[in-house]
C-alpha positions in Angstrom: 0.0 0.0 0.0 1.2 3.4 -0.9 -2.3 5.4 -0.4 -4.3 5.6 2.1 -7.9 7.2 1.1 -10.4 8.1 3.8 -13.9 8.6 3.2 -16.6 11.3 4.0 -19.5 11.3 6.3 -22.1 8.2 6.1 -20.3 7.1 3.1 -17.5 4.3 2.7 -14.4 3.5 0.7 -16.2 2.9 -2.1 -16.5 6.7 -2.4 -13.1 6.7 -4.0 -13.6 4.2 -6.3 -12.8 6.7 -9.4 -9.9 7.9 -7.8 -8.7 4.3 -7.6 -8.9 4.1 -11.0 -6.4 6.8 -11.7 -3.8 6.0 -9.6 -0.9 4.5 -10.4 0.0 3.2 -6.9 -1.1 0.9 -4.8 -4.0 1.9 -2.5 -6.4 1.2 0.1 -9.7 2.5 0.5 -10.7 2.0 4.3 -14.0 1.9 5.7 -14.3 3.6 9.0 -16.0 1.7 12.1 -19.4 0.9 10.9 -19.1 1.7 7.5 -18.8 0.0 4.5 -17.9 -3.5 5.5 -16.1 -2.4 8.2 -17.4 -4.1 11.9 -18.0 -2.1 14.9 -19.7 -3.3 18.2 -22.0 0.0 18.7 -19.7 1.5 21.1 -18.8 5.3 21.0 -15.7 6.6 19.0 -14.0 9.6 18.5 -12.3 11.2 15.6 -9.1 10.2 17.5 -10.3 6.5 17.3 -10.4 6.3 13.9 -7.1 8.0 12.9 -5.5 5.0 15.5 -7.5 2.8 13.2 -6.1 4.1 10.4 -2.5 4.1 11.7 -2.8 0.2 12.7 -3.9 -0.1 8.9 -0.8 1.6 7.6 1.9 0.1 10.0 0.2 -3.3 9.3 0.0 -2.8 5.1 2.8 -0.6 4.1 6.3 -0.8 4.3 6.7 2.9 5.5 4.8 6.4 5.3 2.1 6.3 3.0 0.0 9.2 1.0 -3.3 9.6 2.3 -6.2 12.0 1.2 -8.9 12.6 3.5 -12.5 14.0 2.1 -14.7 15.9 5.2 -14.9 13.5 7.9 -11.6 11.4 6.4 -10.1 14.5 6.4 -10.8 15.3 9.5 -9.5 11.3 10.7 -6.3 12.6 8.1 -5.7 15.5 10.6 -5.5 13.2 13.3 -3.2 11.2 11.6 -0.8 13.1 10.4 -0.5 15.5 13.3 -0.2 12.7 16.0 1.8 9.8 13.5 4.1 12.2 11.4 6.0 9.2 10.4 3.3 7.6 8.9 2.6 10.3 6.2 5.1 11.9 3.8 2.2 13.3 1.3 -1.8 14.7 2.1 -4.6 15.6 0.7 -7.5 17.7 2.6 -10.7 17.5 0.3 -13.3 20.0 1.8 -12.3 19.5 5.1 -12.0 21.3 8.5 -9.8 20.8 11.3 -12.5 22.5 13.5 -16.3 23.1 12.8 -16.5 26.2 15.3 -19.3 27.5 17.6 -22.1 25.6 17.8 -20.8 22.3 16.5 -21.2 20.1 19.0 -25.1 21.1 19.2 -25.4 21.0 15.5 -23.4 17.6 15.5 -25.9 16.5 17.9 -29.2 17.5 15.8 -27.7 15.6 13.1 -27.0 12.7 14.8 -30.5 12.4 16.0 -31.9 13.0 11.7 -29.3 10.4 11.5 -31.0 7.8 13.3 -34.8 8.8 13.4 -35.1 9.8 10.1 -35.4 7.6 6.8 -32.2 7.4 5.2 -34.0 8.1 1.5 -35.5 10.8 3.1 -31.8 12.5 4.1 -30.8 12.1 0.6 -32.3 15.6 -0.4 -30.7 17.4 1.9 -27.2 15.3 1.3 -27.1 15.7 -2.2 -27.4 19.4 -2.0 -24.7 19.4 -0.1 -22.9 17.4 -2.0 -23.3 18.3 -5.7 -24.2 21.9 -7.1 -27.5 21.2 -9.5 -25.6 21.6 -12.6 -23.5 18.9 -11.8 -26.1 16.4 -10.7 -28.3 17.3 -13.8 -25.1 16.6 -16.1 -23.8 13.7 -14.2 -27.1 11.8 -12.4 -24.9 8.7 -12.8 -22.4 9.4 -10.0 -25.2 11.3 -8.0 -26.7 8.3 -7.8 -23.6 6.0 -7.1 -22.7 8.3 -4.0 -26.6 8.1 -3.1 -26.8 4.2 -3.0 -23.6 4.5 -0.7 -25.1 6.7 1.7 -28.4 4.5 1.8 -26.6 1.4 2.9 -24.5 3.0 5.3 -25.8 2.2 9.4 -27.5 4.8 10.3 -25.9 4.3 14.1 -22.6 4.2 12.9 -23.8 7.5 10.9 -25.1 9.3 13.6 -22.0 8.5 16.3 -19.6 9.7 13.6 -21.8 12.8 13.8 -21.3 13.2 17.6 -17.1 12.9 16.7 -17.0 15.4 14.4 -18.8 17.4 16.8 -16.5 16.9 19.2 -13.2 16.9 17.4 -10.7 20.1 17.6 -7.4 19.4 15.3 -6.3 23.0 14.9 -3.6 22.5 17.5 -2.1 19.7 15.5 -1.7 21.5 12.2 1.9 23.2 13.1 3.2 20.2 13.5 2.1 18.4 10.2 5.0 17.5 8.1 3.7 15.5 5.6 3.4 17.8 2.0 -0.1 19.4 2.0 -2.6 20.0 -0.6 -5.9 21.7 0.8 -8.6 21.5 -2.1 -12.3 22.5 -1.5 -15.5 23.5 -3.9 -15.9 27.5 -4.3 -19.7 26.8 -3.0 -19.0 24.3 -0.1 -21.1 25.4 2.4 -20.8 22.4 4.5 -16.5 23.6 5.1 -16.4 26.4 3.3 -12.9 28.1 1.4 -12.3 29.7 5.0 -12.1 26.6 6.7 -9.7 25.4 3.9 -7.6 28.3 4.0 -7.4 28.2 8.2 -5.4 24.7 7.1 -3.7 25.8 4.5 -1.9 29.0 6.5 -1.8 26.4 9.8 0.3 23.5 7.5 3.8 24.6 7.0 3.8 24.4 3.3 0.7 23.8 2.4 -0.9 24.4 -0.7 -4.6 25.6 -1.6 -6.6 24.7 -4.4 -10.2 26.1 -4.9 -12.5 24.7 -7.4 -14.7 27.1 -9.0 -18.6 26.5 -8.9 -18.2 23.1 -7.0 -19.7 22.0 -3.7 -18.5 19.4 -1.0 -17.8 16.5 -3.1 -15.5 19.1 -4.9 -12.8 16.3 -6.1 -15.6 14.2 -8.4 -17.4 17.9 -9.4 -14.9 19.7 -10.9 -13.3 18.8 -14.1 -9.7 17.6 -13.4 -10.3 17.3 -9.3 -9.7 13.8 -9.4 -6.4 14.3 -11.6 -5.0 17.0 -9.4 -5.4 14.7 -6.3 -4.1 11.4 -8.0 -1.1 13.9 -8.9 -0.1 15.3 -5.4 -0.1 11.4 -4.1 2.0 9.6 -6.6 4.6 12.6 -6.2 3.8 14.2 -9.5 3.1 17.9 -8.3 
């Protein structure tokens, strides 16, 4: 393994499936507890928990650091990881990410975790997809709207909602100084979810980092924008 790719929010590795296909090193896709086909026992876990998940992964599959690109929640859990496990990361990427969602967040967090679990998940989708997509994109690309849907619909809507309460309560912004790994901060123009301020606090808070807006696109930036995918498989095989 040479890449480590962490997914978003109620999703699972199967979010990066067209990245996969670009790159030309070896990679892993994890799932996060109680995601994807990844088990969990129900008990609470932190954003903490699952970069220590993702640094067994990488000490147990690769032979040493790795790249790893972290979308929203995976880039919070990439925060995590390379500002407490330097060693395990010489390149990442931070796709519409934050390393702190401000005031508020663990109440917000917490209405969302309760939508999470009381609501239908086809009943979310609305309200995820708007996030997600701007409408130009999903009426010129329905196909991979509707891929990303079907992975938020099978996704545990427990595992969903306690992953809301960690991103809630997770605070990185003390750990970007001390990031080494080489840094590329990318994020839609119309993210509202973590908007180009949120990118730019991690881009000035890296030593080194770069920042890449993509103009028009929302949270899922990377598969919006023409070339997203590209640039990201670029800054992890060492190319840029």
């Amino acid at each position: 393994m040479k890449a480590l790719l962490l997914h978003s929010l109620a999703m699972s590795g199967g979010l990066w499936q067209p990245l996969q296909e670009r790159l030309a090193v070896p990679s892993v896709a994890m799932d996060a507890r109680g995601h994807g086909e990844s088990t969990w026992d129900g008990s609470p876990f932190t954003i903490e928990d699952l970069a220590a998940d993702a640094a067994a992964l990488v000490e147990a599959r690769a032979d040493g650091p790795v790249a790893v690109a972290g979308m929203s929640m995976g880039g919070c859990v990439a925060i995590a990881l390379a500002g407490t496990r330097p060693e395990l990361v010489d390149r990442l990427v931070l796709a519409d990410t934050t390393a702190d969602y401000g005031p508020g967040k663990v109440t917000a967090w917490a209405d969302r975790a309760d939508n999470a679990i009381h609501k239908p998940r086809d009943r979310q989708l609305a309200f995820q997809v708007d996030r997600w997509f701007s409408p130009a994109f999903a009426k010129e690309d329905p196909a991979e709207v509707k891929r990303v849907s079907e992975l938020f619909i099978a996704t545990d809507s427990r595992a969903h909602a306690q992953a809301c309460l960690a991103l809630g309560a997770f605070d990185g912004t003390a750990l970007l100084p001390g990031i080494t790994a080489r840094t590329l901060v990318v994020v839609g123009e119309h993210d509202y979810a973590t908007p180009p301020a949120m990118a730019g606090t991690l881009a000035e808070g890296i030593p080194g980092a770069r920042l890449h807006i993509f103009e028009k696109a929302r949270h899922f930036s990377v598969f919006e924008a023409s070339g997203g995918l590209d640039l990201v498989a670029a800054h992890l095989e060492g190319r840029s």
